[in-house]
N, C-alpha and C positions, 0 to 999 in steps of 0.2 A: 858360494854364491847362490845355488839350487837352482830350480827348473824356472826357465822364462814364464809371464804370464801371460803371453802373446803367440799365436799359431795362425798360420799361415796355410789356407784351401788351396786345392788343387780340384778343377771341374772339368776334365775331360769330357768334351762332348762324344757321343757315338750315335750314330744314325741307323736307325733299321725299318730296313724297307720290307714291303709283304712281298716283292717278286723275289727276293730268295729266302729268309726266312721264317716269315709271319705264315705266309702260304703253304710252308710243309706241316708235315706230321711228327717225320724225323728228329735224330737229335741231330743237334750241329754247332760246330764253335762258331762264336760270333770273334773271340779274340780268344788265341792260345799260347799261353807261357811267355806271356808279354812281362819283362821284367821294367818296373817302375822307377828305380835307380833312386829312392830313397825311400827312408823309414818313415812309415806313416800307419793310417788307422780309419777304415774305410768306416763313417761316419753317419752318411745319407746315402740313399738307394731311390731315384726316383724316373718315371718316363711319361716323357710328355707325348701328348698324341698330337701328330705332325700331319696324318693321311686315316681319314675318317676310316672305321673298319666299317662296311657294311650288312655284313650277316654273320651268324653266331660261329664262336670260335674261342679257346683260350688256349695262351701260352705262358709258360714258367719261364724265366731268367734268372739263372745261378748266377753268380760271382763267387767265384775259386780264389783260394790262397793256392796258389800253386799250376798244377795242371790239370787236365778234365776229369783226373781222379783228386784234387786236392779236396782240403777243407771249406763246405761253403759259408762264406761270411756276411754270403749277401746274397737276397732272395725277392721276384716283384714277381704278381701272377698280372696278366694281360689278357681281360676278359672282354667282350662286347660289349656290358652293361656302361665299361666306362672306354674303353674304345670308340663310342660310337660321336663323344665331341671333341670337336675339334680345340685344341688347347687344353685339354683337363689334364692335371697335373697326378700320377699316381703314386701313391708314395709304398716304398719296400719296406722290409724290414732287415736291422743287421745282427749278426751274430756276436756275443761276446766275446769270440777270439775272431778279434777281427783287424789284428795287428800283424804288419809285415816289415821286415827289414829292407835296404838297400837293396840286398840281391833275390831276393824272393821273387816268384812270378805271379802272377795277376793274369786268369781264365775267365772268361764272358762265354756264355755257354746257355741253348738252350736244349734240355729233355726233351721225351717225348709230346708229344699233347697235338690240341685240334686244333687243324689248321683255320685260320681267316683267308677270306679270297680274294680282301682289300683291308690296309692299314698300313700305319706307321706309325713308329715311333719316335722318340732320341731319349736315348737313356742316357740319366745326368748321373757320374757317379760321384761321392764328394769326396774326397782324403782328407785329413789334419795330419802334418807332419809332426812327427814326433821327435821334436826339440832334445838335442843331449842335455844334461847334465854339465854344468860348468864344472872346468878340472882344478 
């Protein structure tokens, strides 16, 4: 029969606020070892700005295959230049192994970097499931 020619997104929203993460320097999980419960292939990486940042500042956001040490599959830097309006849409970029099974875990994670002392965002992540094979 072969692979369907139709797939099916999954768009988990997440919100992040600057009173606990945008505003440190720290690293810090934003989500840890979150298992997604199906096979898929993280597609798109993007964050919208929701709380204007007001003075200079960037931050990195990984996307882990796994846990804070996994493989990162997905990557967005969060700078002031585009922080600073409100609705602008920032796009990431994703990794070529950027494919998970059912029981795989899924880490949201950000490194080090400089803090903002106002912002927000919502990071959109996108999945495509990945369809079996008919038997």
């Amino acid at each position: 029969m072969g692979r369907p020619t139709s797939y099916s997104r999954t768009i988990p929203p997440l919100t992040i606020r600057s009173v606990g993460y945008l505003a440190a320097t720290g690293a810090a999980n934003l989500v840890l070892s979150k298992t997604l419960g199906f096979a898929c292939e993280l597609e798109r990486v993007e964050a919208v700005t929701r709380v204007v940042a007001t003075t200079a500042g960037s931050r990195v956001i990984n996307i882990r295959n796994g846990t804070a040490t996994g493989t990162i599959v997905g990557t967005i830097t969060l700078a002031i230049a585009t922080q600073g309006v409100l609705g602008v849409v920032n796009a990431g970029t994703v990794t070529a192994n950027n494919y998970s099974t059912d029981s795989d875990t899924l880490t949201v994670e950000f490194p080090t970097g400089t803090a903002f002392t106002a912002g927000g965002v919502e990071l959109l992540l996108t999945f495509r499931d990945r369809n079996q094979l008919a038997v």
